[in-house]
VMD Tcl script that builds the backbone (N, CA, C; Angstrom):
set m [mol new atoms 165]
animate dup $m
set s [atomselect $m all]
$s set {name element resname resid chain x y z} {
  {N N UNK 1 A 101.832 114.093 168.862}
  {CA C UNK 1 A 100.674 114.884 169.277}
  {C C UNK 1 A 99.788 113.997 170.154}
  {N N UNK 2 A 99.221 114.500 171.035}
  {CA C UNK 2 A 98.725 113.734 172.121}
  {C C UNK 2 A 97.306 113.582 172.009}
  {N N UNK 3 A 96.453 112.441 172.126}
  {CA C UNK 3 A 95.236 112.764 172.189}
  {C C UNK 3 A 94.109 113.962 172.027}
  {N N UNK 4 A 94.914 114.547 173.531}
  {CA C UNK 4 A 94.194 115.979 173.628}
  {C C UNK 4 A 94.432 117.247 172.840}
  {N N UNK 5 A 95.500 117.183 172.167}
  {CA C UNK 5 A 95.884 118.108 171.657}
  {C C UNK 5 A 95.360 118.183 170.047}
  {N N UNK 6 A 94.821 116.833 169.924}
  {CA C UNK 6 A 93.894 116.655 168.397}
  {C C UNK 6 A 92.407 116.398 168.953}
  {N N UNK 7 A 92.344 116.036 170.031}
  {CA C UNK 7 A 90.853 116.678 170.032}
  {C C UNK 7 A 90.620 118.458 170.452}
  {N N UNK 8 A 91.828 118.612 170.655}
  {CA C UNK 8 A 91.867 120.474 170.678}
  {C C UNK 8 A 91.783 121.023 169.498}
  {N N UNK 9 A 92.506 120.443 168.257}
  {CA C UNK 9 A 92.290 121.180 167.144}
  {C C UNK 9 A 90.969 120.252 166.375}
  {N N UNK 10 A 90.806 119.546 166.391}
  {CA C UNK 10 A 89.282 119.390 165.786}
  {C C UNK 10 A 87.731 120.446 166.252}
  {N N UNK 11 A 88.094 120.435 167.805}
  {CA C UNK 11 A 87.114 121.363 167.870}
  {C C UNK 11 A 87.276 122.460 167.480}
  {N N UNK 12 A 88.882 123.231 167.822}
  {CA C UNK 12 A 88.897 124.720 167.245}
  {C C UNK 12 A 88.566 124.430 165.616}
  {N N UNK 13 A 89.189 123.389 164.601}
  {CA C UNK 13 A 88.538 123.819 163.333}
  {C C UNK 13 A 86.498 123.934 163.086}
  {N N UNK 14 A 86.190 122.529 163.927}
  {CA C UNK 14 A 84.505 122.912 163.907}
  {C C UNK 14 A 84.069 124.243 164.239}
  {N N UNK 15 A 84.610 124.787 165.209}
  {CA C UNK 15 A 84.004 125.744 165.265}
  {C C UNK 15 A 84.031 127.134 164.699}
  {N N UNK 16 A 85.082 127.042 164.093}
  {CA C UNK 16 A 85.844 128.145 162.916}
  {C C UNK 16 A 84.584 127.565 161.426}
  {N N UNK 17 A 84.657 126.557 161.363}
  {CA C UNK 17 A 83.493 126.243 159.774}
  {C C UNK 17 A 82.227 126.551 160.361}
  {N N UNK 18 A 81.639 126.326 161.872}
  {CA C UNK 18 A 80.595 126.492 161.774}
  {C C UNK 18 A 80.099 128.371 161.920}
  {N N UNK 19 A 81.269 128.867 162.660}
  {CA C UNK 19 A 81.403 130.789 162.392}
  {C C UNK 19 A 80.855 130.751 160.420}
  {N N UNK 20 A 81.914 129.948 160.289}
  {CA C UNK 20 A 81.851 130.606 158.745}
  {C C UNK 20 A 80.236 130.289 157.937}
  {N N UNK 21 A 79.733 128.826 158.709}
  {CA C UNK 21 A 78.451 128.953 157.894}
  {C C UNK 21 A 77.331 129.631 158.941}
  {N N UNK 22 A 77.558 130.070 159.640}
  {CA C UNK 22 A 76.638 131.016 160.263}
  {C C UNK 22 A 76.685 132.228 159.795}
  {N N UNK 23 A 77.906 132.370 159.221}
  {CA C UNK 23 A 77.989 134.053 159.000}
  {C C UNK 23 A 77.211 133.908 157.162}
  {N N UNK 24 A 77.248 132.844 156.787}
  {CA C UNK 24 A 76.870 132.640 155.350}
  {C C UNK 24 A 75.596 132.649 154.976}
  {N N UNK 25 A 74.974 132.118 156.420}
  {CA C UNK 25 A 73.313 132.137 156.608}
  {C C UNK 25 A 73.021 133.304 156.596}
  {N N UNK 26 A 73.486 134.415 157.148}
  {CA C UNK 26 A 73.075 135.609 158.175}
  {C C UNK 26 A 72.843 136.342 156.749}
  {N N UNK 27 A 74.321 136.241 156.001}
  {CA C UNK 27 A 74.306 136.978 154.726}
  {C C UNK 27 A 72.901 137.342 153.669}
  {N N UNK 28 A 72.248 138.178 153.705}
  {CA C UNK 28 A 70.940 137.914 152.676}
  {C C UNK 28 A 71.243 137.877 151.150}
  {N N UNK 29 A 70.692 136.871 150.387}
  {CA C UNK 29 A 70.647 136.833 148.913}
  {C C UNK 29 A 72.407 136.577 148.580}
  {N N UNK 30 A 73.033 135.652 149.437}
  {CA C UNK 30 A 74.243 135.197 149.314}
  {C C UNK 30 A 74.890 134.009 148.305}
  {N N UNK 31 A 73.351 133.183 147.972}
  {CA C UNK 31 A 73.724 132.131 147.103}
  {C C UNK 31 A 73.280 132.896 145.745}
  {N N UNK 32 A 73.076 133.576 145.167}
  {CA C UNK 32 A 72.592 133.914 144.026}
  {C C UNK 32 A 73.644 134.225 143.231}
  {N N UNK 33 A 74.861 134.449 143.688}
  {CA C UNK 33 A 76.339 134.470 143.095}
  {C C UNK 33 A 76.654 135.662 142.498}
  {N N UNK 34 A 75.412 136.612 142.607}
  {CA C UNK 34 A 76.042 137.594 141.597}
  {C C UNK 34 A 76.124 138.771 143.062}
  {N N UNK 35 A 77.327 140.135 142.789}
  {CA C UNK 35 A 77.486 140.806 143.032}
  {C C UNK 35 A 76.517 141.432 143.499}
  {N N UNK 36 A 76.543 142.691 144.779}
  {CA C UNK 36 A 75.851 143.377 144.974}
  {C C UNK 36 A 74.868 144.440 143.868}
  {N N UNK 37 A 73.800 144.598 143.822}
  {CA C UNK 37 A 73.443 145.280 142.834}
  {C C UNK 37 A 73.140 144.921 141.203}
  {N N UNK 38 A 73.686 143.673 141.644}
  {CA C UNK 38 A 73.553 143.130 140.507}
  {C C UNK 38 A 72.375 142.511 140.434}
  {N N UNK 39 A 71.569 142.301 138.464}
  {CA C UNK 39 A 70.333 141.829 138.528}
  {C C UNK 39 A 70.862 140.061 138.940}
  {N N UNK 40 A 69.888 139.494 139.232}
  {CA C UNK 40 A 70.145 137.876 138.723}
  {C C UNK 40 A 69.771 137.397 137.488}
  {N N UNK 41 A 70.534 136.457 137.119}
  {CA C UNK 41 A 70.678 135.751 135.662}
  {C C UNK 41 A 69.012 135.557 135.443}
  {N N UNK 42 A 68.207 136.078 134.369}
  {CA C UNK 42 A 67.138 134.909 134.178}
  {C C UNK 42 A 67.211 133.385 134.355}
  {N N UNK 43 A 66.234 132.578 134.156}
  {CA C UNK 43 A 66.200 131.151 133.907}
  {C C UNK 43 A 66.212 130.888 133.202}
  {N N UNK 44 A 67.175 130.382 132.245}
  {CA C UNK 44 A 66.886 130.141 130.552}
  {C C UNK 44 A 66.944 128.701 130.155}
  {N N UNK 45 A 66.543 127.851 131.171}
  {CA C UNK 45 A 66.328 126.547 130.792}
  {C C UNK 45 A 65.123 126.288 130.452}
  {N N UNK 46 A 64.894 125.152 129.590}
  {CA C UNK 46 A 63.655 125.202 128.887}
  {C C UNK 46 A 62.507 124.542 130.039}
  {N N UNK 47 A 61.333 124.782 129.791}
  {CA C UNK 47 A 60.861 124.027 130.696}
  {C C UNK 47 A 60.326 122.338 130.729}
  {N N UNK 48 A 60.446 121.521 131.343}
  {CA C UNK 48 A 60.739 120.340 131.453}
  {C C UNK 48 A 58.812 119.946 131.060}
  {N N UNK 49 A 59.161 118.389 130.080}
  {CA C UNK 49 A 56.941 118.339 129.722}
  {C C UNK 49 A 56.762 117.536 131.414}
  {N N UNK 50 A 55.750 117.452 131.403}
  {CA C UNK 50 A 55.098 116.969 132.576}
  {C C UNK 50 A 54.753 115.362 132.660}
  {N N UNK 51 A 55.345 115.062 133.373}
  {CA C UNK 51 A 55.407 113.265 133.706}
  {C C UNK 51 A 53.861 112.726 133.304}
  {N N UNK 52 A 54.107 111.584 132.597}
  {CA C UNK 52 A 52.913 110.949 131.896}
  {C C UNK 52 A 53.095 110.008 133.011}
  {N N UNK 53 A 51.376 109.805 133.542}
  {CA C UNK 53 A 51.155 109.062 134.124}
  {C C UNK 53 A 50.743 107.386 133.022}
  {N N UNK 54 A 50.081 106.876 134.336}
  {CA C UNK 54 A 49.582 105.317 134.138}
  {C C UNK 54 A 47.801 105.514 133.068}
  {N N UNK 55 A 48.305 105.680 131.883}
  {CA C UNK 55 A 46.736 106.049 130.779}
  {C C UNK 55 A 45.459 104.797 130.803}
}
mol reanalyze $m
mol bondsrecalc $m
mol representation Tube
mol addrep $m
């Protein structure tokens, strides 16, 4: 494979991942993992005490 022919497929893959995270951005409420229509999970972690400073 020749030089050019791997800097041909490096760019075609960049630009195929960067389609895909553009289209991932565009998506609204895409990281929340749950299904359309679906509620989201509450937060059920406890809440963390608050950093003690210098007394």
């Amino acid at each position: 494979m020749s030089r050019q022919d791997r800097l041909k497929a490096a760019l075609r893959d960049n630009l195929k991942r960067r389609k895909l995270q553009a289209r991932g951005r565009a998506e609204p409420a895409a990281d929340d993992g749950g299904k359309p229509g679906q509620e989201p999970k509450p937060d059920t972690t406890p809440p963390s005490e608050p950093e003690r400073g210098m007394d």
